[in-house]
C-alpha positions as CSV (number, residue, x, y, z in Angstrom):
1,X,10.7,-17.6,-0.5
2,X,12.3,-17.1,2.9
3,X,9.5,-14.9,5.1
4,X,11.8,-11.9,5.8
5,X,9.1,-9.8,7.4
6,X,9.5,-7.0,10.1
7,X,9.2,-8.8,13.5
8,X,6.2,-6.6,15.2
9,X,4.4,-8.1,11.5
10,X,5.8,-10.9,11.8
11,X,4.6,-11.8,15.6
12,X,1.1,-10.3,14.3
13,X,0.7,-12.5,11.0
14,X,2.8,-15.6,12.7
15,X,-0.9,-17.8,12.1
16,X,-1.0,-16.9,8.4
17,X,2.6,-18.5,7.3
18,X,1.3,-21.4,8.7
19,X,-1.9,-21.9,7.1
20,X,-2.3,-24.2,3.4
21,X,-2.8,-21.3,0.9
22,X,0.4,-19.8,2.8
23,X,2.7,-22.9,1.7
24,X,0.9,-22.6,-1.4
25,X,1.6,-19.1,-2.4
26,X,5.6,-20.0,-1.0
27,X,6.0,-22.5,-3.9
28,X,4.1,-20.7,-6.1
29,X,6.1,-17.3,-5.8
30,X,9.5,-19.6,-5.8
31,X,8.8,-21.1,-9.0
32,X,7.6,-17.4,-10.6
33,X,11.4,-16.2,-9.5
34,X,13.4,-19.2,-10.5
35,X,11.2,-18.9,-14.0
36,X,10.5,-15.8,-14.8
37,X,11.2,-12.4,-14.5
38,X,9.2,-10.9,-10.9
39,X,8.9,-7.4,-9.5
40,X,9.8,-6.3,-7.1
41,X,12.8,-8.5,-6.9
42,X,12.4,-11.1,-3.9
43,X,14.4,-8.9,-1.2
44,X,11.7,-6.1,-1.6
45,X,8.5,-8.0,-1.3
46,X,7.5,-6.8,2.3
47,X,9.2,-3.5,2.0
48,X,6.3,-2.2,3.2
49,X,6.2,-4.1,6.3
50,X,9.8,-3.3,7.2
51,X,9.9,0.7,6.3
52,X,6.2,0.7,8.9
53,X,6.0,-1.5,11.9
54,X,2.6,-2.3,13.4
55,X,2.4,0.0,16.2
56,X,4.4,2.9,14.4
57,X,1.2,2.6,11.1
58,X,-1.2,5.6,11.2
59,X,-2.3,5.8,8.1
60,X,-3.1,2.8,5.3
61,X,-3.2,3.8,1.5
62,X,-3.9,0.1,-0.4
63,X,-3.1,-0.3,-3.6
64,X,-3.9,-3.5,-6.2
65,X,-0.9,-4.5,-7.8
66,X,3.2,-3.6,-8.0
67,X,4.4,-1.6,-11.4
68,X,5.3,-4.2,-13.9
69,X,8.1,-2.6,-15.9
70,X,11.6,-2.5,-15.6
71,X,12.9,-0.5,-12.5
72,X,9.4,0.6,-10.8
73,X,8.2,-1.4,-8.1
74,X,10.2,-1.5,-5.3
75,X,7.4,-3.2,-2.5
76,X,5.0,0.2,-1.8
77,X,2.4,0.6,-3.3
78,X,2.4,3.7,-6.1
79,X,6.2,4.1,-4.9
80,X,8.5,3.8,-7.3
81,X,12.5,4.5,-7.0
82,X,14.8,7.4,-7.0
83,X,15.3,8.6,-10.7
84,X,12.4,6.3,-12.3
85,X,9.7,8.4,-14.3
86,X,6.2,9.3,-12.3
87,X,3.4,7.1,-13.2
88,X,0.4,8.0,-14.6
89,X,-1.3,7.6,-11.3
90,X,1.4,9.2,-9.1
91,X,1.5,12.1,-10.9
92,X,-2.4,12.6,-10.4
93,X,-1.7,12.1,-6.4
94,X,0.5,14.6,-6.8
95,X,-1.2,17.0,-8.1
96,X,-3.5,16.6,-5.7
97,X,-1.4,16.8,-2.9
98,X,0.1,19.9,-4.5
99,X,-3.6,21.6,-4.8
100,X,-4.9,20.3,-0.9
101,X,-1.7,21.2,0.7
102,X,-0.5,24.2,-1.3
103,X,3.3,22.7,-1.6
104,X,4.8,21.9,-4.8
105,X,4.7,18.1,-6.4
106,X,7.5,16.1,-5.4
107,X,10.4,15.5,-7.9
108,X,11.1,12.1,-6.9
109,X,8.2,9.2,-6.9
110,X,9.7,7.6,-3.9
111,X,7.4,7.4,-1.2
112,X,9.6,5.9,1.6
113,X,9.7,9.4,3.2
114,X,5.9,8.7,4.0
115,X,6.1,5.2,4.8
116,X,9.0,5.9,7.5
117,X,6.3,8.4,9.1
118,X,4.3,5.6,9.8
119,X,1.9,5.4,6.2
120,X,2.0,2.0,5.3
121,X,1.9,1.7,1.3
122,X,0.5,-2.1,1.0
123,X,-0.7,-3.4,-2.7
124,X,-3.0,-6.4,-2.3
125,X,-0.9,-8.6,-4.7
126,X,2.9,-8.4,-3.3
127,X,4.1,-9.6,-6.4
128,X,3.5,-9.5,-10.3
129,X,5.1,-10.7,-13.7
130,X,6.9,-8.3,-15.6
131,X,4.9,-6.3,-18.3
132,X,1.9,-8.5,-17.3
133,X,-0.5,-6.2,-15.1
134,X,-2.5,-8.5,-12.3
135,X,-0.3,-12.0,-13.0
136,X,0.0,-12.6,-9.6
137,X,-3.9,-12.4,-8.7
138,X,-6.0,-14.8,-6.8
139,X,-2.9,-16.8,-6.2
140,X,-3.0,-16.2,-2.2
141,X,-1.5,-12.8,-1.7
142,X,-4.7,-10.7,-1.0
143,X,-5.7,-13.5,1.7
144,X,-2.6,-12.1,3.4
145,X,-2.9,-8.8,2.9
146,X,-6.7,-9.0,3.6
147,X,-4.8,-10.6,7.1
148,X,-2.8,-7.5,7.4
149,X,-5.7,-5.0,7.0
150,X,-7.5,-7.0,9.6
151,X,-5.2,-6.9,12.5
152,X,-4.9,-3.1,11.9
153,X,-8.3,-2.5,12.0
154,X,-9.0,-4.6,14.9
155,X,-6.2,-3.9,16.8
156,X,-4.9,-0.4,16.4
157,X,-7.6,2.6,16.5
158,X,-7.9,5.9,15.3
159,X,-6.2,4.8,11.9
160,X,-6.4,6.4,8.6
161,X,-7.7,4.0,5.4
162,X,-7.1,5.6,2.2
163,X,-9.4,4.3,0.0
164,X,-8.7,4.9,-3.7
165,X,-11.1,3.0,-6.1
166,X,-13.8,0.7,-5.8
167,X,-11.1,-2.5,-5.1
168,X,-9.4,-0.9,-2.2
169,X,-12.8,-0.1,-1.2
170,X,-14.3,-3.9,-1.6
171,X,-11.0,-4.9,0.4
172,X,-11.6,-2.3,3.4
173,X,-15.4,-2.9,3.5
174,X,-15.3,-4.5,6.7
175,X,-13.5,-1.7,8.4
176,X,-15.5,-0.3,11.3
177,X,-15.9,3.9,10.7
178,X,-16.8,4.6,14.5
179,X,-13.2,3.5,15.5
180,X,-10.8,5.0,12.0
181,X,-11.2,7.6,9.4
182,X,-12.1,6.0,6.3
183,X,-11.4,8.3,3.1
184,X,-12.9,7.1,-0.2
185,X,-12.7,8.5,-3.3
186,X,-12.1,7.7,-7.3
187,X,-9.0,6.1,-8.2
188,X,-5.9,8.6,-9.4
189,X,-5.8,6.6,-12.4
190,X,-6.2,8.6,-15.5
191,X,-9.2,7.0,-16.4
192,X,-10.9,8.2,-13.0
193,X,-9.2,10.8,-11.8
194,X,-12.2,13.2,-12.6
195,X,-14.2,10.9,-10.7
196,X,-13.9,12.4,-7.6
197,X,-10.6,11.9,-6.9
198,X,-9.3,15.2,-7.5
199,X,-10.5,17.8,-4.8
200,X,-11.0,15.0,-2.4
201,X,-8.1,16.4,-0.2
202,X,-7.4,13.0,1.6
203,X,-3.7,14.1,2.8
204,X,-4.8,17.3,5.1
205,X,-8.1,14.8,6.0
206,X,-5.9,12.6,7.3
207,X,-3.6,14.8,8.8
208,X,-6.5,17.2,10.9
209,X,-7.9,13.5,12.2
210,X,-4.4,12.2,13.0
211,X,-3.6,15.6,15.2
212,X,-7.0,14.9,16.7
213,X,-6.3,12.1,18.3
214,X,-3.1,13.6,19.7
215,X,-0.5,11.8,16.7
216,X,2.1,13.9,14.8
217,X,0.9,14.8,11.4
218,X,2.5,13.3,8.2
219,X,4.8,15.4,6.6
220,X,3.8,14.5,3.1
């Protein structure tokens, strides 16, 4: 796995490719590809990284894991590409987008448009097996990503952590609130979505605290 990683992440994470459970992962991920079918395919694992640069992220929305079936995951998390039918999930963050901002539900589950306005769509686990949902857990990837969540929260302020279910929650726990907005609320998940995740109206949330501190809304 050659790190291809955008260079304002890469200059930021430089210390975590060369740390032991780093090199681990590497092998680990190579052998997965080489053996097995993978998603996203191995181009798209840091999409996220190179649609969002560190200084251009204002808001974070984590996810766990990438889509597992043919054509979905495409390296954001709850993105998937052009033409590809809405998951579960993505449809319930739709409608709730629909209902908070009064505009109607996107067509297309591509969420590049947002992640080019500076929302950076990380999943904890970068990488998974195909048709076999959390594969690629506790193999290293969410000691990076809990690296990447770390130098945001330290080193930018006034950022927006989307929170959606109590493991993006665990994962963000450190996060200090008297420096970001931190939005929690259910999962979209149908199995709890009427949890508190619909009518939590995290997209104009993060948009009135975004044109607080003086940055352009996101056109979601």
């Amino acid at each position: 796995m050659d790190v291809k990683i955008e260079s304002s992440w890469k200059e930021r994470l430089a210390a975590e490719f060369d740390k032991p459970y780093f090199a681990a992962l590497t092998q680990f991920i190579r052998n997965e590809y080489a053996t097995k079918t993978i998603y996203p395919k191995g181009s798209l694992i840091f999409n996220a990284f190179a649609y969002t640069p560190f200084d251009a992220v204002k808001v974070v929305i984590l996810g766990q894991d990438p889509y597992h079936e043919p054509g979905q995951a495409h390296g954001l998390c709850f993105s998937v590409n052009d033409g590809v039918q809405l998951p579960p999930s993505l449809q319930n963050i739709y409608k709730e987008l629909s209902d908070d901002l009064g505009i109607a539900a996107p067509r297309s589950g591509n969420l590049e448009g947002w992640a080019k306005q500076g929302v950076l769509l990380l999943n904890a686990t970068l990488t998974v097996r195909a048709h076999q949902a959390g594969s690629h857990q506790q193999k290293g990837w969410e000691t990076f990503t809990d690296a990447v969540v770390h130098a945001l929260a330290e080193q930018r302020e006034h950022l927006v952590f989307i929170l959606w279910g109590s493991y993006a929650q665990h994962k963000g726990a450190f996060i200090d609130p008297n420096k970001h907005l931190i939005l929690k609320s259910a999962h979209p998940s149908p199995l709890s979505v009427y949890r508190g995740f619909y009518g939590s109206k995290p997209f104009s949330k993060a948009n009135e605290y975004l044109v607080r501190y003086g940055k352009t809304p996101i056109n979601w």
